[in-house]
C-alpha positions as CSV (number, residue, x, y, z in Angstrom):
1,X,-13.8,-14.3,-11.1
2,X,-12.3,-17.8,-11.3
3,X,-11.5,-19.1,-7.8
4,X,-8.2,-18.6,-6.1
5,X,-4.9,-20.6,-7.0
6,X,-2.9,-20.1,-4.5
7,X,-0.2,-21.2,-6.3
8,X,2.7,-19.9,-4.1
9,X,2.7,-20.6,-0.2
10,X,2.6,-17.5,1.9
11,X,6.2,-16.6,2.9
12,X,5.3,-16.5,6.8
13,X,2.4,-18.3,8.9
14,X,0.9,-16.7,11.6
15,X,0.6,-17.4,15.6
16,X,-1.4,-20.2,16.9
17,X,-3.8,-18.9,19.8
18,X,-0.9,-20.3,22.3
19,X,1.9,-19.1,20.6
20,X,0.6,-15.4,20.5
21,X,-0.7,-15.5,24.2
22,X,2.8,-16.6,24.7
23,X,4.9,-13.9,22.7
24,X,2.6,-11.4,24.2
25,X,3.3,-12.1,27.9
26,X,7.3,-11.2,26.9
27,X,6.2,-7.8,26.8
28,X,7.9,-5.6,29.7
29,X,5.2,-3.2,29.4
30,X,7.5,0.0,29.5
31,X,7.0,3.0,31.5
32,X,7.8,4.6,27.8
33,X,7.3,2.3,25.5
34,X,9.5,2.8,22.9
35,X,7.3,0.7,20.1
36,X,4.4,3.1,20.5
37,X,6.6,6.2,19.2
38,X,8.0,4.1,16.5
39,X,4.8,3.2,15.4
40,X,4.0,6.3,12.2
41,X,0.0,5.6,13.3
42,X,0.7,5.9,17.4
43,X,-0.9,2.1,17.8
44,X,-1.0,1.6,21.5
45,X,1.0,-1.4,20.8
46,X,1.4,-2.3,24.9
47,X,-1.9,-2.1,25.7
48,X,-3.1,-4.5,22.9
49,X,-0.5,-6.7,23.4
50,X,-1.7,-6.6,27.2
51,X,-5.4,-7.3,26.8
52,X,-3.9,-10.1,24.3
53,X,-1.5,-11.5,27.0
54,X,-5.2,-12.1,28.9
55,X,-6.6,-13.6,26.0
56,X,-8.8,-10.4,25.9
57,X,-9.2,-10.5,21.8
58,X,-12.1,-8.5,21.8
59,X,-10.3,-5.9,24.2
60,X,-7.3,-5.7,21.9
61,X,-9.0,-5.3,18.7
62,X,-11.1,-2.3,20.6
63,X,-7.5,-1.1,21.2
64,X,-6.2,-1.4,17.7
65,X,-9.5,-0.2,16.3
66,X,-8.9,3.4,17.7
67,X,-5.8,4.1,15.3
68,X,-6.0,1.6,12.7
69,X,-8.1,0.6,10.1
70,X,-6.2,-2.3,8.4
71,X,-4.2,-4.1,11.0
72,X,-4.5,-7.2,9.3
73,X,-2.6,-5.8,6.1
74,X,-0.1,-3.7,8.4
75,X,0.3,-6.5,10.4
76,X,2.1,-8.5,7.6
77,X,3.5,-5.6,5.4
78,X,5.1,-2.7,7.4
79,X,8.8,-2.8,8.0
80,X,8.3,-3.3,11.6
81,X,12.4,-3.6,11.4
82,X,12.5,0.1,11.3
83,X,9.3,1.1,13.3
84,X,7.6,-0.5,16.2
85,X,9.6,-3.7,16.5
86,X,13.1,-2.1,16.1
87,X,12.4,0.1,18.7
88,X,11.5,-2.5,21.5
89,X,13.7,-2.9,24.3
90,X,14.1,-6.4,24.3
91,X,15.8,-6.2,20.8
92,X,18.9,-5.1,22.0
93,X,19.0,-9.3,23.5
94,X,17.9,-9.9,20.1
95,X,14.4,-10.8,21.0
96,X,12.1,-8.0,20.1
97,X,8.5,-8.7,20.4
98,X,6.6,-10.1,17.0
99,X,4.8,-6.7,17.2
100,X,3.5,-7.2,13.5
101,X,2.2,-10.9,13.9
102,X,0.4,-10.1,16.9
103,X,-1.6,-7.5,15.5
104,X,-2.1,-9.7,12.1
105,X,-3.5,-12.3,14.5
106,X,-5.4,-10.4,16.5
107,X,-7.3,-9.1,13.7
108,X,-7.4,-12.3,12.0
109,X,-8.9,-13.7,15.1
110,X,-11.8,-10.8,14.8
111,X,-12.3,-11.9,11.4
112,X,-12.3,-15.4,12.0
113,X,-14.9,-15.1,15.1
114,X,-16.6,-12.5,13.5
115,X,-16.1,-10.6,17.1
116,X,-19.1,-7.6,18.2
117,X,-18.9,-4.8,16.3
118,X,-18.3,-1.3,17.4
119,X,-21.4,0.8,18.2
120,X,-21.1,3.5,15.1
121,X,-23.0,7.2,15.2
122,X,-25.6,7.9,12.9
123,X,-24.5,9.1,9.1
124,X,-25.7,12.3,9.9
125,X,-22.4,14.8,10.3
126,X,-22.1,15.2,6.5
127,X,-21.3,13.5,2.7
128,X,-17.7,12.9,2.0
129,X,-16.5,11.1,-1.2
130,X,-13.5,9.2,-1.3
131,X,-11.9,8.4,-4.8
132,X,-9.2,5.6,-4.5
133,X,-9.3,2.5,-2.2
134,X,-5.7,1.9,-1.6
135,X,-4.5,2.6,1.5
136,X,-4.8,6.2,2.0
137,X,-8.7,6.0,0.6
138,X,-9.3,3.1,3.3
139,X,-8.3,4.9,6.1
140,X,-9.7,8.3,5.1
141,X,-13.2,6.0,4.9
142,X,-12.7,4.0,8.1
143,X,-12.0,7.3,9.8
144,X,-14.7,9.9,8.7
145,X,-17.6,6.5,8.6
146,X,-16.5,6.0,12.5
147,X,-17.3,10.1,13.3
148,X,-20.3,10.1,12.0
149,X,-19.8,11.0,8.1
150,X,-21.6,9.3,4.7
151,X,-18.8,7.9,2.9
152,X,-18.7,6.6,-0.9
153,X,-15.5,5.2,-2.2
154,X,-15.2,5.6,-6.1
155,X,-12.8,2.7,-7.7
156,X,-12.0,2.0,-10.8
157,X,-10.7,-1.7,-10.6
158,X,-13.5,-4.4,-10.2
159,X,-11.9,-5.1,-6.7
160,X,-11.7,-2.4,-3.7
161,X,-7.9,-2.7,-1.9
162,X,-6.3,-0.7,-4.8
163,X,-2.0,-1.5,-4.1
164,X,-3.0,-4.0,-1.6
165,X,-4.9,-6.1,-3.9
166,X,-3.4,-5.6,-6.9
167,X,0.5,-4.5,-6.5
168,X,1.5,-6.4,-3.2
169,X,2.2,-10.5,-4.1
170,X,-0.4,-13.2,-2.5
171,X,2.7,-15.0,-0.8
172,X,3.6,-12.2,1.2
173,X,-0.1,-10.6,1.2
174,X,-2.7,-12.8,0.4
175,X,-6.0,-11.4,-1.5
176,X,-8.3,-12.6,1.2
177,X,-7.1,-10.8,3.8
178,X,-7.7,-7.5,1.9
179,X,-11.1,-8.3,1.0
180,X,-11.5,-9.4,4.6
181,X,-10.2,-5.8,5.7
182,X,-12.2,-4.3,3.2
183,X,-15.6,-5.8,4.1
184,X,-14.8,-4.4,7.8
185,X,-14.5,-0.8,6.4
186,X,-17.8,-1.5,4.4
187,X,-19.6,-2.9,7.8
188,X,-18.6,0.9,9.2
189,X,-21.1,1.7,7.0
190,X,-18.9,2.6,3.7
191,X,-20.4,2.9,0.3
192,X,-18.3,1.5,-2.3
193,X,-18.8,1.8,-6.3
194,X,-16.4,-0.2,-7.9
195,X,-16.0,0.1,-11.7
196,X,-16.3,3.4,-11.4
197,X,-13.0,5.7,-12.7
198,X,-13.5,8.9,-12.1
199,X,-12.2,11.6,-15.0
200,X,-13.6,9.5,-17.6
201,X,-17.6,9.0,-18.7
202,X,-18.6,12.1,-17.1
203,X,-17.7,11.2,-13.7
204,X,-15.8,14.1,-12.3
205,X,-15.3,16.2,-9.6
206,X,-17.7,18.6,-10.5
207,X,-20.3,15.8,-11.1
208,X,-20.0,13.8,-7.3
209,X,-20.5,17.6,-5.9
210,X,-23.2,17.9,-7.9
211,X,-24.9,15.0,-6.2
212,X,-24.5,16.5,-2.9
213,X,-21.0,15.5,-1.7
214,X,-19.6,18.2,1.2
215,X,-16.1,17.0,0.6
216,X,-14.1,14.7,-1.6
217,X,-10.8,13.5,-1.0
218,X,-8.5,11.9,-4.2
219,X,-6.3,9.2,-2.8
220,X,-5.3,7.5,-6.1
221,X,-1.6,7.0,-5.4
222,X,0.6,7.1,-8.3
223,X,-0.8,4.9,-11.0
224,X,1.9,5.4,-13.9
225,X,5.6,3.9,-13.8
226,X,7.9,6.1,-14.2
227,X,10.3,5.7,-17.7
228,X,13.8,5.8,-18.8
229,X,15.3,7.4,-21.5
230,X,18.3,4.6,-21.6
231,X,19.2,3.3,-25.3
232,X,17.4,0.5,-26.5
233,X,14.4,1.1,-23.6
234,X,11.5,0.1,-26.2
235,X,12.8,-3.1,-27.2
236,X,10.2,-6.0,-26.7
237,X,11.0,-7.8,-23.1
238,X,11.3,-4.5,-21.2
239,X,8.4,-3.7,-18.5
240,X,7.2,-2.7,-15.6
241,X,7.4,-4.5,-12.5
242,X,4.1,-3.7,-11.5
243,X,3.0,-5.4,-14.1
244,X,4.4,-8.3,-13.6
245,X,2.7,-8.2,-10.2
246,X,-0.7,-7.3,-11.6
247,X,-0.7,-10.2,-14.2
248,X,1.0,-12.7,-11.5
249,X,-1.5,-11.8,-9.4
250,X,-4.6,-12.3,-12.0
251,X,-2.7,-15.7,-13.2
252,X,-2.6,-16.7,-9.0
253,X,-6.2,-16.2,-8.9
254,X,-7.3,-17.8,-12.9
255,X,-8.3,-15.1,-13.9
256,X,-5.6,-15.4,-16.4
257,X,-3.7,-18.4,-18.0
258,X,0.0,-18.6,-17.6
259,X,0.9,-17.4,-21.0
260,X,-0.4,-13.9,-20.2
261,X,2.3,-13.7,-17.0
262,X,5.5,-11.9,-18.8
263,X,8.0,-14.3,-17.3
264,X,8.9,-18.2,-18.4
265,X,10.5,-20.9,-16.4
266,X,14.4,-20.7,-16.8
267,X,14.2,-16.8,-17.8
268,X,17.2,-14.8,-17.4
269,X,15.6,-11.8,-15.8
270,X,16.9,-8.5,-14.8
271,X,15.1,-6.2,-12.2
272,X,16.6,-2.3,-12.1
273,X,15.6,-0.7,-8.6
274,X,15.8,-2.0,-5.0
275,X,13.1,-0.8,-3.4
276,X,9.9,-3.2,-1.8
277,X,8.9,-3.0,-5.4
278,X,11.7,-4.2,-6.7
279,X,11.7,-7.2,-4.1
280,X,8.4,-8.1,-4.8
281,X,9.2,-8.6,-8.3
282,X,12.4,-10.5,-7.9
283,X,10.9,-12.9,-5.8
284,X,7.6,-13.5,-8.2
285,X,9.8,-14.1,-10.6
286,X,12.0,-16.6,-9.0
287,X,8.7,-18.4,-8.0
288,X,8.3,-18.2,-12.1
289,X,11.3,-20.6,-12.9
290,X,13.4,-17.6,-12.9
291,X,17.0,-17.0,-12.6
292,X,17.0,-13.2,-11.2
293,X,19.5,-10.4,-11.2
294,X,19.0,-7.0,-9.2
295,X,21.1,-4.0,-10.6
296,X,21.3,-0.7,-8.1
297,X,22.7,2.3,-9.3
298,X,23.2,2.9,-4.9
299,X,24.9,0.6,-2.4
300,X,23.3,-2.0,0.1
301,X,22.7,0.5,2.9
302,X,21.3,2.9,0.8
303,X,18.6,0.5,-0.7
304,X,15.1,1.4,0.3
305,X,13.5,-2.1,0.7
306,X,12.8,-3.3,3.6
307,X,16.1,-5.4,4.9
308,X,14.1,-8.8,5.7
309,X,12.4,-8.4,2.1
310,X,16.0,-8.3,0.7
311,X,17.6,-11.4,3.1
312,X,14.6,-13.2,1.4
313,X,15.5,-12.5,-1.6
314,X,18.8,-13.2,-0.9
315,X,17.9,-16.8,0.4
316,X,15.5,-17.5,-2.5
317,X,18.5,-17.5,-4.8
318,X,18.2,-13.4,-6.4
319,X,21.8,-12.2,-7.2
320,X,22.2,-8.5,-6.2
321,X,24.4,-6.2,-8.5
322,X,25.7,-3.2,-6.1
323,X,26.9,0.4,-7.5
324,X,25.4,-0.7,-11.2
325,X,23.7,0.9,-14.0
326,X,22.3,-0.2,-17.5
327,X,23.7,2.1,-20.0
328,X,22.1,0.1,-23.0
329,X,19.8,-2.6,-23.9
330,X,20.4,-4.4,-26.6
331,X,18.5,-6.0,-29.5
332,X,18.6,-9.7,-30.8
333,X,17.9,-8.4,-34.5
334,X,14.5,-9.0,-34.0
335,X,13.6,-6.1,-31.7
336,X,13.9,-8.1,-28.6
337,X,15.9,-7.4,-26.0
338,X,19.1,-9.7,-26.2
339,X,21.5,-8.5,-23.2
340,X,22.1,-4.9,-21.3
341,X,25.2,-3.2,-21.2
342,X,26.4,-2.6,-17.2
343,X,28.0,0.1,-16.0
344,X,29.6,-0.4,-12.6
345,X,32.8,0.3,-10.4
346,X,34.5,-3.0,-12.3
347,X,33.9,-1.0,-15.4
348,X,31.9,-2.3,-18.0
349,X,29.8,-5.3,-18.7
350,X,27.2,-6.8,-21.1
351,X,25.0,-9.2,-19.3
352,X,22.2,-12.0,-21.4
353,X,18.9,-11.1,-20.2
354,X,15.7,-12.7,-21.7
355,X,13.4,-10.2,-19.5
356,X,13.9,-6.9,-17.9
357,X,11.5,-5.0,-15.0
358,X,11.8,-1.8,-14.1
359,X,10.9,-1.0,-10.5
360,X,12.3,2.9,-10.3
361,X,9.1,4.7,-8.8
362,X,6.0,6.1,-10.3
363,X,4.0,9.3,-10.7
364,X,0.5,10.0,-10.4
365,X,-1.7,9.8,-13.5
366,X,-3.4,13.6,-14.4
367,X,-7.3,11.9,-15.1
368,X,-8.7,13.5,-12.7
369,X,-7.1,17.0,-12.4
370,X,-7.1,17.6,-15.7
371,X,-10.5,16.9,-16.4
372,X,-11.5,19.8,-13.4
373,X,-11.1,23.2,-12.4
374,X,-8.7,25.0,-9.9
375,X,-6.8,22.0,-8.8
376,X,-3.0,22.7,-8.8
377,X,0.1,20.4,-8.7
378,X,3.6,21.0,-8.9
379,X,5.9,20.3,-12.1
380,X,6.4,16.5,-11.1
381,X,2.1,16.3,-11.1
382,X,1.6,15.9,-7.0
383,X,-1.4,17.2,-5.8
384,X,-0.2,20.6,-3.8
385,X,-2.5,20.6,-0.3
386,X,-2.5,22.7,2.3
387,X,-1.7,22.7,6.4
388,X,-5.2,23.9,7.2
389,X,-7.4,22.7,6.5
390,X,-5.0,20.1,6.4
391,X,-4.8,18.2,3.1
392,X,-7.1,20.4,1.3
393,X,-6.3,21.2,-2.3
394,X,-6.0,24.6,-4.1
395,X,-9.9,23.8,-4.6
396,X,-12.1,24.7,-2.1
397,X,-13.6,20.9,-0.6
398,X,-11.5,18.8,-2.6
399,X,-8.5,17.1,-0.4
400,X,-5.7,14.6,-1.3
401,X,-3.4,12.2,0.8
402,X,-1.0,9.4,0.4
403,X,1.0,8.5,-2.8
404,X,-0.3,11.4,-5.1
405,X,0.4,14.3,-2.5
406,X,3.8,12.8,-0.7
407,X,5.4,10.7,-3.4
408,X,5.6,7.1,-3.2
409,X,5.6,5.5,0.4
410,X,5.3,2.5,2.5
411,X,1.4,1.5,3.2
412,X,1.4,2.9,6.5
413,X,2.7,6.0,5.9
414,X,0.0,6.7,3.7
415,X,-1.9,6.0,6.1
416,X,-0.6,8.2,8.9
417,X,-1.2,11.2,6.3
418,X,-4.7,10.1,5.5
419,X,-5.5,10.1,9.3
420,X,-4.4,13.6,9.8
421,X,-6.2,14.8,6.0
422,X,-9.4,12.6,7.4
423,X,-9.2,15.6,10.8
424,X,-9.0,18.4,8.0
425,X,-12.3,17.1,6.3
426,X,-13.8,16.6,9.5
427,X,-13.3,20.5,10.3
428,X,-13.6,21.5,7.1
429,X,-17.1,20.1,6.7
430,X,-18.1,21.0,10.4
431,X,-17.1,24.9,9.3
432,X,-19.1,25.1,6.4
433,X,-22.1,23.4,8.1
434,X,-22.1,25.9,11.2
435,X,-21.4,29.0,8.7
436,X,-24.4,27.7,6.8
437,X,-26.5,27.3,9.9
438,X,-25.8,30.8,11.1
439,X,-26.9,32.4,7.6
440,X,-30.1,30.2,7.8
441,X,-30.6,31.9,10.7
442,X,-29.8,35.4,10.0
């Protein structure tokens, strides 16, 4: 791989060492702290942001450690609006604590000083196989490697980080701060195999138990865009915004050249959706030379980006389009897309677009359960689990979290379900083995 770009600034620097001794002291440190409960993983965000306040780094990344396995990335991506930091008191003065840049520099400080590592158990409580390395696969990992369990994560990209590396821009999430997290999960003692998709060349299911895996758990996300059936939808000029992002970010580290990213300077560019997505592509492709439109079938308050993703957008210049819908795109004569036709409460429209993203959800590819036995999914193709064990599949040993099982969420959602599927393999396993000691025995 060619070296890094860095074309585009990152959107927002972190805290100096001052500045985030500083903003922690403002804590109140609440009998009941509000942030904690709003936090989807339970972060014990005052007692971090206490041994921070001390300048105690190694204490708070201790802290942090316990519930998280990618503060770093969570640090800069969750919508700490509508979690942790909208849910301090001081917020109501208008001041809520910078809960998300303090845990970003905190574990940007551990990487940076290379702090003393955790003491870890030995590998010996059992084999668990992880397919994926988004998110929910990270955390699953980072979980099960800490108790005592083997883990081998099975990607397909060259790259472990899966959405994080490849779906999230670098100016909002840059691509070394994933491979920084990810090298911590592989110092838990993590496995990883990159290059290696399961479902295809006989890598399956069947095949990673046969090489003496207890448990495997399938935390691919949802890896295909979903389509529309709107007039004109093949025309050349009409994709998918995660494409976009995955060629951006390829082009941002030259590993591409500028003529395989599908936007040009001065492009008239239409983006249908409003979700982070959605955000993430109107802004790459303002940074593109870009003039950007943003059509929602829903209104402002109903959009499902996160509100200071959309006032960015707003400020870098991307025009929103409220209560709209494309009923047609249409051709230039040359099966290109020309303009769209606009449905809206004004009535009707036809708007010039050169280029047109769609950023309307996705769905999770069938590669793997189709190319196995006994796993069953529901008419949409989400992996059906179970309570308990939690997150176990129709097939005995084989779990799911995240994207593929809950539909499409933010990062650390996926995450809170992968903690809670990583306790189900944990029992699971621990069953099996005690049942198989007492027939040894018998």
């Amino acid at each position: 791989m060619q070296q890094e770009r860095n074309i585009f600034p990152i959107v927002n620097d972190g805290f100096s060492v001052k500045e985030a001794i500083d903003e922690a002291k403002r804590c109140l440190h609440c009998k009941v702290p509000q942030c904690r409960k709003g936090c989807p993983i339970g972060n014990n965000i005052p007692e971090f942001v206490r041994q921070l306040s001390k300048g105690n780094m190694g204490g708070a990344m201790s802290i942090i450690n316990e519930t998280s396995n990618l503060p770093a990335i969570c640090g800069r991506v969750c919508p700490h609006e509508k979690q942790c930091q909208g849910n301090c008191v001081l917020g109501k003065k208008g001041q809520p604590i910078q809960i998300g840049k303090l845990e970003s520099f905190i574990a940007d400080f551990d990487t940076q000083m290379n702090l003393i590592r955790e003491d870890l158990p030995q590998k010996s409580r059992g084999r668990v196989a992880v397919i994926g390395s988004g998110p929910a696969g990270l955390t699953v990992a980072g979980d099960l490697a800490r108790q005592g369990f083997g883990v081998t994560i099975y990607e397909g990209q060259e790259e472990l980080g899966g959405v994080l590396m490849y779906g999230i821009p670098e100016y909002r999430l840059p691509k070394a701060i994933v491979r920084a997290e990810v090298k911590k999960i592989e110092a838990l003692g993590v496995t990883f195999k990159p290059h290696c998709m399961v479902g295809r060349n006989n890598i399956t299911i069947d095949s990673i138990f046969a090489d003496g895996y207890d448990a495997i758990f399938i935390g691919t996300g949802t890896a295909l865009p979903q389509e529309v059936a709107t007039p004109g939808h093949n025309l050349g000029g009409i994709g998918q915004s995660i494409y976009l992002l995955h060629q951006f970010s390829a082009y941002n580290e030259g590993a591409l050249s500028r003529r395989h990213v599908p936007v040009n300077e001065g492009d008239r560019v239409g983006i249908i959706g409003c979700g982070n997505v959605a955000m993430d592509a109107a802004r790459t492709a303002v940074r593109l030379g870009a003039k950007v439109k943003v059509m929602y079938r829903r209104t402002q308050a109903e959009m499902p980006a996160i509100e200071s993703e959309y006032n960015a957008a707003v400020a870098e210049g991307v025009e929103f389009l409220w209560k709209t819908e494309v009923t047609e795109f249409l051709d230039n004569g040359n099966g290109y897309l020309r303009a769209a036709r606009l449905k809206s409460s004004d009535g009707e429209s036809i708007e010039e677009f050169d280029r047109m993203f769609l950023a309307i959800g996705s769905r999770p590819a069938n590669r793997i359960v189709s190319t196995t036995d006994g796993i069953a999914t529901d008419e949409k193709g989400y992996v059906i689990t179970s309570d308990y064990p939690m997150g176990m599949t129709t097939r005995r040993g084989v779990f799911a979290g995240g994207d593929v099982v809950h539909r499409p969420q933010t990062v650390v959602l996926a995450m809170k379900a992968a903690k809670e599927v990583a306790q189900g393999i944990a029992q699971y396993v621990d069953a099996v083995k005690l049942l198989q000691h007492i027939e040894n025995k018998a």
